[in-house]
C-alpha positions in Angstrom: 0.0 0.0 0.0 1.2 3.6 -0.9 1.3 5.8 2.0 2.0 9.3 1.2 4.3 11.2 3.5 2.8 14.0 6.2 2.6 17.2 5.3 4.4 20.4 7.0 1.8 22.3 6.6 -2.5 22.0 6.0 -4.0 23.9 3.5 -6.5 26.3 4.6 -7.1 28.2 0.7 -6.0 28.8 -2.4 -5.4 33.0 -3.2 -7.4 33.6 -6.5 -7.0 37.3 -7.1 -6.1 40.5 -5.7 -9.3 42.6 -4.3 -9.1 46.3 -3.8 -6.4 48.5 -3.4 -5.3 47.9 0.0 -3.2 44.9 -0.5 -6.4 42.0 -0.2 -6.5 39.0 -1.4 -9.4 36.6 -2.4 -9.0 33.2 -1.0 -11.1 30.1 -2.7 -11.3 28.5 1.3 -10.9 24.2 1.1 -10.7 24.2 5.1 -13.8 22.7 7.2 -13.4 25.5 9.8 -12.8 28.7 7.7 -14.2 30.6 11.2 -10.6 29.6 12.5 -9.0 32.4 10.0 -9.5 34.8 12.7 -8.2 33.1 15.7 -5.2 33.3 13.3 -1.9 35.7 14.1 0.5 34.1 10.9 -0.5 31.6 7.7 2.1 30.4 5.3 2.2 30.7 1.9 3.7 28.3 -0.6 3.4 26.0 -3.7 3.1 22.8 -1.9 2.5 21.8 1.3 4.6 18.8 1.8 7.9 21.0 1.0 8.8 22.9 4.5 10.2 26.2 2.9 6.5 28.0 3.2 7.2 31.5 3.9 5.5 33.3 6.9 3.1 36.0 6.8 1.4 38.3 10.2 -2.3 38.3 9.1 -3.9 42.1 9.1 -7.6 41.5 8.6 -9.6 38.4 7.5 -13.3 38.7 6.4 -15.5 35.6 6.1 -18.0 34.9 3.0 -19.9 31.8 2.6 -17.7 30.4 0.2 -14.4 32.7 0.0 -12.6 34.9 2.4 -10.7 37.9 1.7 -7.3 38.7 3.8 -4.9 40.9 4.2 -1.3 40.4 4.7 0.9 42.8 7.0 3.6 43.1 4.8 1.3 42.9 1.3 0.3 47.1 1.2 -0.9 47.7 -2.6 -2.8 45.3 -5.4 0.4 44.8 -7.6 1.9 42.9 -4.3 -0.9 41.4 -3.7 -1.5 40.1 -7.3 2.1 38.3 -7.2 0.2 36.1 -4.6 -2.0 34.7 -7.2 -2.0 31.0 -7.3 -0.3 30.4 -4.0 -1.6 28.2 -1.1 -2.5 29.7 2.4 -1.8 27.2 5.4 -1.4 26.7 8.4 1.6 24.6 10.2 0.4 21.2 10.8 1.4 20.9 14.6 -1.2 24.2 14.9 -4.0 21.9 13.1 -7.3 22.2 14.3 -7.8 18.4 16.2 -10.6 16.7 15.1 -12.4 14.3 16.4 -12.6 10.8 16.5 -14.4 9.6 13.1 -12.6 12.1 11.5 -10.3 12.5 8.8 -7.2 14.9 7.0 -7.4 14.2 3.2 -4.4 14.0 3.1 -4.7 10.4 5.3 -6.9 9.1 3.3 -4.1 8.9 0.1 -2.9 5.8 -1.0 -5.3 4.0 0.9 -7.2 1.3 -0.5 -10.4 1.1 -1.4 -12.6 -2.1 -1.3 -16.6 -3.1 -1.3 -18.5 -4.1 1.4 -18.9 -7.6 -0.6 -14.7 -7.6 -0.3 -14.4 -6.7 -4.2 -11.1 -4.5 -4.4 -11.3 -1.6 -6.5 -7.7 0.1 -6.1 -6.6 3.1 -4.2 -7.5 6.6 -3.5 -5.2 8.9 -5.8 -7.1 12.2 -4.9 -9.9 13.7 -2.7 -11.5 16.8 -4.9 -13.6 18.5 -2.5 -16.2 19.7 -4.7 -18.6 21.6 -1.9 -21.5 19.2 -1.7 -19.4 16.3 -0.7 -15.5 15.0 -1.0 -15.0 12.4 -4.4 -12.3 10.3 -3.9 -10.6 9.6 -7.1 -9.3 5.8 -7.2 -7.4 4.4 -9.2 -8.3 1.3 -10.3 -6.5 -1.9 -11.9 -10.0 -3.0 -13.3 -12.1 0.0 -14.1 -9.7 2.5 -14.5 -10.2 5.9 -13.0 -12.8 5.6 -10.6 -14.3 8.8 -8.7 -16.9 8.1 -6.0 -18.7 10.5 -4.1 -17.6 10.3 -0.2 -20.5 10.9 2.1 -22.2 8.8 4.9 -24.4 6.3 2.7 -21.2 5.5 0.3 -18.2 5.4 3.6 -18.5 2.3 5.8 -15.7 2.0 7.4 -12.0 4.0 7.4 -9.6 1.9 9.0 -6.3 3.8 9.4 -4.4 0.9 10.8 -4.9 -1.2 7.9 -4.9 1.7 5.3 -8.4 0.4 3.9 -11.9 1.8 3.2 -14.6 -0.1 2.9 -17.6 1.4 0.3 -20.9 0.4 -0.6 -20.9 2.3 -4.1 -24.0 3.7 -5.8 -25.8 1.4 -8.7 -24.5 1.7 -11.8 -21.3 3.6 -10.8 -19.2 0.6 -11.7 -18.8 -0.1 -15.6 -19.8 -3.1 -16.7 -17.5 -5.5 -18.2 
């Protein structure tokens, strides 16, 4: 089983555009607790949050949409700078991770395991988890069918076993191809 290494840091958005004049940027959010933006003093922005060379940034203001968030950076004063941010990550360090609870998960966990039936039949392991709003899809890759994606919510999930690396799935009619 592929086990993918932890990352340094847990990514909280993604900065889509400058906004204003003031130095604000637009952030599409992809954290479950976007409320925690404000409790924040510093985020770290980067390309990739296994890699630990993020660099630091003091947090000015942070305002809260329903689903984006515009913040402003201490050190970012005008749109230009702000623009140069454009396509960059905002995160947060992993040891400052909000905990969660018991029957819950980090996506980033959930990579490389694999995925099987509740009738046992193996269908490969997850490659991706595209959160898409409604609910996660876990992209699988699959020996048999290919490139699987399956929506993740509680009538598909079963079980996650982190010990053994496995999910088990009871998967919607017809999303299987016939062969």
């Amino acid at each position: 089983m592929t086990e993918r290494p932890q990352p340094h840091y847990l990514i909280l958005g993604e900065i889509v555009r400058a906004h204003g004049v003031i130095g604000e940027v637009r952030l599409r959010l992809v954290t479950d607790y976007p409320e925690r933006l404000r409790q924040l003093k510093t985020v770290y922005l980067g390309r990739d949050p296994l890699k630990p060379n993020a660099q630091a940034h003091e947090l000015a203001s942070v305002r809260l949409s329903s689903d984006h968030c515009l913040i402003r950076l201490r050190d970012v004063n005008d749109r230009n700078q702000a623009e140069l941010l454009r396509g960059l990550l905002v995160m947060v360090k992993i040891e400052d991770a909000v905990p969660l609870e018991e029957d819950e998960f980090y996506a980033y966990e959930l990579i490389g395991m694999s995925v099987q039936t509740h009738d046992g039949l193996s269908l490969g392991t997850i490659r991706e988890v595209m959160e898409t709003g409604a609910n996660d899809v876990y992209i699988i890759n699959s020996p048999d069918y290919g490139e699987l994606l399956v929506p993740a919510h509680g009538e598909t999930i079963l079980k996650i076993d982190l010990e053994t690396r496995t999910i088990t799935m009871s998967l919607p009619d017809g999303l299987l191809p016939t062969r």
